[in-house]
C-alpha positions in Angstrom: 7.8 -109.3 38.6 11.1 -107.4 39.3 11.2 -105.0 41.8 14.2 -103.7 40.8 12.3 -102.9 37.5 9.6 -101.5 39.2 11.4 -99.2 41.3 13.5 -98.2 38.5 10.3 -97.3 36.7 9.2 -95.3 39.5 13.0 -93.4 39.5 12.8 -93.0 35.8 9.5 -91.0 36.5 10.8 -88.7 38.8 14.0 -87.9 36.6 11.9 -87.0 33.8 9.9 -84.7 36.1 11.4 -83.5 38.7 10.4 -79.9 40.1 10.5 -77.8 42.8 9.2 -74.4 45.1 10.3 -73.0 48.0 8.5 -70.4 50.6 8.7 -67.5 47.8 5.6 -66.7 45.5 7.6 -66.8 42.4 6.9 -70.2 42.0 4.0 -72.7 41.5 1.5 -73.1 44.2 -1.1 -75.6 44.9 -1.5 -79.2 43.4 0.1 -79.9 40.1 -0.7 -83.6 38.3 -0.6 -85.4 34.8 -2.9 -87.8 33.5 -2.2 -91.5 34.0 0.3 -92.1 31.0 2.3 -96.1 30.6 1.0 -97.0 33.6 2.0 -94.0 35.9 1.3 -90.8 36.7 2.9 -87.9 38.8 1.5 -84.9 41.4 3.5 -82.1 42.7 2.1 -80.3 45.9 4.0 -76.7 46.0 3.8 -75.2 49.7 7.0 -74.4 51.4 8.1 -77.4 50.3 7.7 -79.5 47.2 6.4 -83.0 47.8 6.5 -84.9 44.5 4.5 -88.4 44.3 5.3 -90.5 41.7 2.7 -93.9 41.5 3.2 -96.9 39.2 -0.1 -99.1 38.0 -0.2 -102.8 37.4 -2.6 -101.2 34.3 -2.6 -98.5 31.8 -6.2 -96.8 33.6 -4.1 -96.2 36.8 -5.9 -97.9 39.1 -4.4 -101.0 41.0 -2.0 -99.4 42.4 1.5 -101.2 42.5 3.9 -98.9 44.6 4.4 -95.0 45.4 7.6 -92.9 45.8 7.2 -89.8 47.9 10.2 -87.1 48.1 10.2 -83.6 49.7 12.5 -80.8 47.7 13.2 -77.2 49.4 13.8 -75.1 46.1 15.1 -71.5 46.0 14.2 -69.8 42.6 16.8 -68.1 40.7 16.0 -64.5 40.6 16.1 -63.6 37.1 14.6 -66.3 34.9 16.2 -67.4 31.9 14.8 -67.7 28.0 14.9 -71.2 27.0 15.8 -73.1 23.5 11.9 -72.9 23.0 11.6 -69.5 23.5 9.7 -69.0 26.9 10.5 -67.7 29.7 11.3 -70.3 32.7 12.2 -69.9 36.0 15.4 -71.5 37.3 14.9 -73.0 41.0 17.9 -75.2 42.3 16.5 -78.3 44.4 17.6 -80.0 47.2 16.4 -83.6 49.1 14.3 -82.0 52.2 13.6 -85.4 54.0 13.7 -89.4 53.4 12.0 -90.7 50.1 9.0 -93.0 51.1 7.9 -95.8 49.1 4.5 -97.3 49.4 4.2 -100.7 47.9 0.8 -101.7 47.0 0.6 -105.4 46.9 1.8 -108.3 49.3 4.2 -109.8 45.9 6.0 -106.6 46.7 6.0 -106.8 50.6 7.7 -110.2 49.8 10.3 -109.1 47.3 11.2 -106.0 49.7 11.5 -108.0 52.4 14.6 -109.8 50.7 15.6 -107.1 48.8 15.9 -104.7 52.4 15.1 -106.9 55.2 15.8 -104.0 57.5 13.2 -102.3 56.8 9.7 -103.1 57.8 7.6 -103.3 55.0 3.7 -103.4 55.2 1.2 -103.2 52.0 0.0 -100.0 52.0 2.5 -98.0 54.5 5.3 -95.9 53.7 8.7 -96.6 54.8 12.1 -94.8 54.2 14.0 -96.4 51.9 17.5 -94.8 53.1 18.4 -97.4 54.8 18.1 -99.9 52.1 21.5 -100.8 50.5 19.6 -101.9 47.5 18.4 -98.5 47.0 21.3 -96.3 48.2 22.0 -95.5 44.7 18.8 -92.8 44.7 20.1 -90.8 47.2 23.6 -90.3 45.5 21.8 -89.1 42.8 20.0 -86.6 45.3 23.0 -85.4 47.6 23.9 -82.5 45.1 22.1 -79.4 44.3 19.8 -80.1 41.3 19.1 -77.3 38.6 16.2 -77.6 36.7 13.6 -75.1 34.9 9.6 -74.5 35.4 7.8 -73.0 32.8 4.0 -72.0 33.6 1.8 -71.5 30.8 -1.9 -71.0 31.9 -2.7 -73.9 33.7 0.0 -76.4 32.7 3.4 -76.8 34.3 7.0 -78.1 32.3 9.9 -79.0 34.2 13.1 -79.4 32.7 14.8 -83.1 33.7 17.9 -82.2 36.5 19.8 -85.2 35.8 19.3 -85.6 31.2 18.6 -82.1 30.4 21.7 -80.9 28.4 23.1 -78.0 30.4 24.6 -74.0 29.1 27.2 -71.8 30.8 25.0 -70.7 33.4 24.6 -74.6 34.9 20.8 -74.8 34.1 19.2 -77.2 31.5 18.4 -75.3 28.3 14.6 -75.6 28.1 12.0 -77.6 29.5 10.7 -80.9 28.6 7.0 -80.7 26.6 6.6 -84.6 27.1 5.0 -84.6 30.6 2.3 -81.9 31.2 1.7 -81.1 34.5 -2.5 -80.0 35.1 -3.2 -77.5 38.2 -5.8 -79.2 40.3 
C-alpha cells in the first residue's frame, strides 16, 4: 500500500469538507458526522474550536480502521451571511489552523512506512503524533497557513460546507455555494 496515497486520501477528505465555528452561537454546535462513504467518513465537533476527524477504512463498512487525521480550526463567522448559487442562505466563517494536525495510523504496515517516510517522528499503531515536523507532509500545512473562506449552510439537521481550497470564489472572496455531495448528520 502507498502511504502517500493513503494520506492523500485522507487530505482529499478534508478539502472536500472542510468547516469551522468559533466561541459565537451563530454557528453549528455539537457533533456533526456523515455516513461511511468510499471507505471514509468525517465528524466535526463545534465548541470554541472546530476539531474535524477525518478516518480512512481498509473497507467500504468503515470498520478496520487504517489511519485518522485530526485538525483544530478557530473560525470567526462573517456577520451578515450571504445567498448562495443554490439559493440558501449560508453563513460565511473564515478558518484558521488552531494547533498541529495529528494522524493516527491504524496498522503496524503503516507504523513501518511512516517510519521511513518521517523517521523523526515516533510513530506507534494507534497513537497520534503531529505530523509538522514531517518533511514528507509539510506540504499540508502550506495549504493551511492562510485564512480559509468557506460557507455552512444548516438545514434541519444536516450540515454543507463549501470546499476552501476548489470552491470557485465571487467578489466578496467566499465560495459561491456549498457543496450537496457530503452531508454532514447532527449526532
Amino acid at each position: 500500500m502507498n502511504v502517500k496515497f493513503f494520506t492523500g486520501l485522507a487530505i482529499a477528505a478534508l478539502l472536500s469538507a472542510c468547516g469551522g465555528s468559533s466561541d459565537h452561537t451563530q454557528g453549528p454546535q455539537g457533533t456533526w458526522s456523515t455516513e461511511c462513504i468510499d471507505s471514509s467518513n468525517s465528524t466535526y465537533i463545534f465548541d470554541r474550536e472546530i476539531t474535524l476527524n477525518t478516518e480512512l477504512y481498509s473497507d467500504e463498512n468503515c470498520t478496520e480502521a487504517l489511519l485518522s487525521l485530526a485538525y483544530k480550526f478557530n473560525a470567526v463567522y462573517d456577520s451578515e451571511s450571504k445567498i448562495t448559487s443554490s439559493g440558501v442562505k449560508a453563513l460565511k466563517v473564515s478558518l484558521t489552523l488552531a494547533s498541529e494536525i495529528m494522524l493516527t495510523l491504524g496498522n503496524s504496515d503503516f507504523v513501518e512506512s511512516y517510519n521511513i517516510l518521517c523517521p523523526q517522528q515516533n510513530w506507534v499503531v494507534n497513537q497520534a503524533t503531529s505530523i509538522k515536523e514531517c518533511d514528507d507532509l509539510a506540504y499540508i500545512f502550506e495549504d493551511l497557513e492562510t485564512t480559509l473562506p468557506m460557507l455552512l449552510y444548516i438545514d434541519g439537521n444536516h450540515l454543507y460546507t463549501s470546499n476552501p481550497f476548489f470552491a470557485s470564489q465571487e467578489d466578496d472572496g467566499f465560495p459561491n455555494d456549498v457543496s450537496y455531495d457530503s452531508t454532514y448528520i447532527k449526532q
